[in-house]
N, C-alpha and C positions, 0 to 999 in steps of 0.2 A: 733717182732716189725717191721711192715713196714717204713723203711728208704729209700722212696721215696720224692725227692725235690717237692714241689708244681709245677714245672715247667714239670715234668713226669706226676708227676698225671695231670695235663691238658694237658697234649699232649697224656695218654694214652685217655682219658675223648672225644677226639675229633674224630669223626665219620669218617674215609676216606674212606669209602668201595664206589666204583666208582658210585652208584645210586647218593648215598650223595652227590659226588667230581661234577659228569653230572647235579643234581639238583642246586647246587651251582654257576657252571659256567654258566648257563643257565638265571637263576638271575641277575646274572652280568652283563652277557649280552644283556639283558633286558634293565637295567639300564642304561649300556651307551648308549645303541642304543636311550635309552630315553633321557636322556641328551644331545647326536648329534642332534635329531629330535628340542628338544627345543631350541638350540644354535641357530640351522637355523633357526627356526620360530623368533626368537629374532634379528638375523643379518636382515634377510630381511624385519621386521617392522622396525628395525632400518635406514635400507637403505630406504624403502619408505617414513618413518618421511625424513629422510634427501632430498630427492629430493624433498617434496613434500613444506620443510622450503625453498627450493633452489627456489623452482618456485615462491613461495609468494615474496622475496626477490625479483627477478626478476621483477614480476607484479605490487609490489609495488613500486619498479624505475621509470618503464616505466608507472606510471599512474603520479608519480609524475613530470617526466620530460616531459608529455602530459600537466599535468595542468601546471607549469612554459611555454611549446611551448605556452599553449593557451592563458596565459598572457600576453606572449610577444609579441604574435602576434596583440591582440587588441590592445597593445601600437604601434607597429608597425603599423600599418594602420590609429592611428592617425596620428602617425610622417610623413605617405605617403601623410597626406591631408597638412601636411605643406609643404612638396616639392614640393606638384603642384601646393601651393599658391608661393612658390620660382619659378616654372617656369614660372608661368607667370608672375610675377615682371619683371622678369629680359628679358623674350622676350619682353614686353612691354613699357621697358625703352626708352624713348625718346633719338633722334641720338643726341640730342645737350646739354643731360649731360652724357652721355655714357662714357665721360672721368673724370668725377667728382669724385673725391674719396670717396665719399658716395655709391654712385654708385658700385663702384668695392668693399666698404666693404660689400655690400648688398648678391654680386658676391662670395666674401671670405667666406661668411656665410653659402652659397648655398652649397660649395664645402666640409667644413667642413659637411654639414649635409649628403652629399652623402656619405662623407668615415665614420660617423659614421654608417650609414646603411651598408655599403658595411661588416665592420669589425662584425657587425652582420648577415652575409651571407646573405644580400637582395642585389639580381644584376637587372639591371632595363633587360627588354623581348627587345629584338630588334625589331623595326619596320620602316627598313628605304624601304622609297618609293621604288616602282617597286620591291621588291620583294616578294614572293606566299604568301598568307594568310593562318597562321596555325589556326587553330579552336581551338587548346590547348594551345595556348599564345596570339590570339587576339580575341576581342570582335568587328563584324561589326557593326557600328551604321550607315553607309552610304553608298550606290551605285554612284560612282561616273562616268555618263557616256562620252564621250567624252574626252578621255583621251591618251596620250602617251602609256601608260602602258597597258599589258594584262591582259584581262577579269581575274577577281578575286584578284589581284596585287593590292598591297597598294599602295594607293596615297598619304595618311597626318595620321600623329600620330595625334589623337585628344587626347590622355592623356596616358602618360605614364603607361607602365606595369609593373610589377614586378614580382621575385619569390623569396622563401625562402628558399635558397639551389638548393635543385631539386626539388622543389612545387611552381606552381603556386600560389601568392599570389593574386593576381593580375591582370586578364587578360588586353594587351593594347588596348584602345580604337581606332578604325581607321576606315578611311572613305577607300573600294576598288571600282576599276574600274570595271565597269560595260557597257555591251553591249550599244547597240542602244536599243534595245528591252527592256521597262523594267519588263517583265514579263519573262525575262530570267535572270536578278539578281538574284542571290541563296543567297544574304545576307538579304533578310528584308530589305534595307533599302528605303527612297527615292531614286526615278528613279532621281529625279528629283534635288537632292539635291548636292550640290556644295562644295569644301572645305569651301566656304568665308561663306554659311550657318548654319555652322555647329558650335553648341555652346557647348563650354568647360563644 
């Protein structure tokens, strides 16, 4: 009577003659190699999903904080038509209520709308007389010849410029000095044309 445990008779029952043992490891090895190869194709779709969610995120920031800039900016450039209705108020102010306190609340009003601008990154383009005209912060509307100043050199802000940040929002409008000749103005404008001519 065979008095073999079940756990003999399956371990005699089990094949290890080395073709077996080399066909077996051979499988295996198979297998992981297959499972390594899938893990990476699975990391690196995972890593391209992820970059590719990274970028949208991204694009969709910066398309949204393009539509808010482009909104603010339209507001902004209304708010610029009321500052150049304040500058001229207040250059225009007659010498003989100049001291009336309506007057200077007009002035208080002015100054508040600039530091509200300023706190939104809009700083006004310098353009004081006599110095060089940049093409990338001013706009020539006039050659003015006969003048202290040299050839190309601004002579009168005709309206304020502005930027927004480090953007031109704005170019400032000004009349330069121009030759005798006025077919040597390089601005376009009147040879002939004067600061007292030239309308806001």
């Amino acid at each position: 009577m065979d008095k073999r445990t079940r756990a003999q008779q399956r371990a005699d029952d089990i094949d290890i003659t080395p073709t077996k043992l080399l066909a077996e490891i051979e499988r295996l090895t198979g297998e992981r190699d297959t499972a390594i190869a899938e893990k990476d194709e699975f990391l690196s779709a995972l890593q391209r999903e992820r970059a590719e969610f990274t970028n949208f995120k991204r694009r969709t920031a910066e398309e949204r904080q393009a539509m808010i800039g482009l909104a603010g900016e339209g507001l902004i450039n209304k708010v610029l038509a009321l500052a150049d209705d304040f500058d001229r108020a207040v250059e225009a102010r007659p010498a003989s209520i100049a001291d009336d306190p309506w007057v200077e609340g007009i002035a208080a009003i002015d100054r508040k709308l600039r530091q509200l601008l300023e706190s939104e990154g809009v700083s006004s383009i310098a353009a004081v007389p006599g110095t060089p005209f940049d093409p990338r912060e001013h706009e020539a509307v006039a050659g003015v010849p006969g003048t202290e100043h040299p050839d190309g050199a601004i002579v009168l802000e005709v309206r304020r410029g502005y930027r927004l940040r480090d953007r031109v929002l704005r170019p400032a409008l000004v009349a330069v000095a121009a030759g005798a000749d006025p077919n040597s103005a390089s601005t376009g404008g009147d040879a002939g044309s004067t600061p007292d001519n030239i309308i806001n």
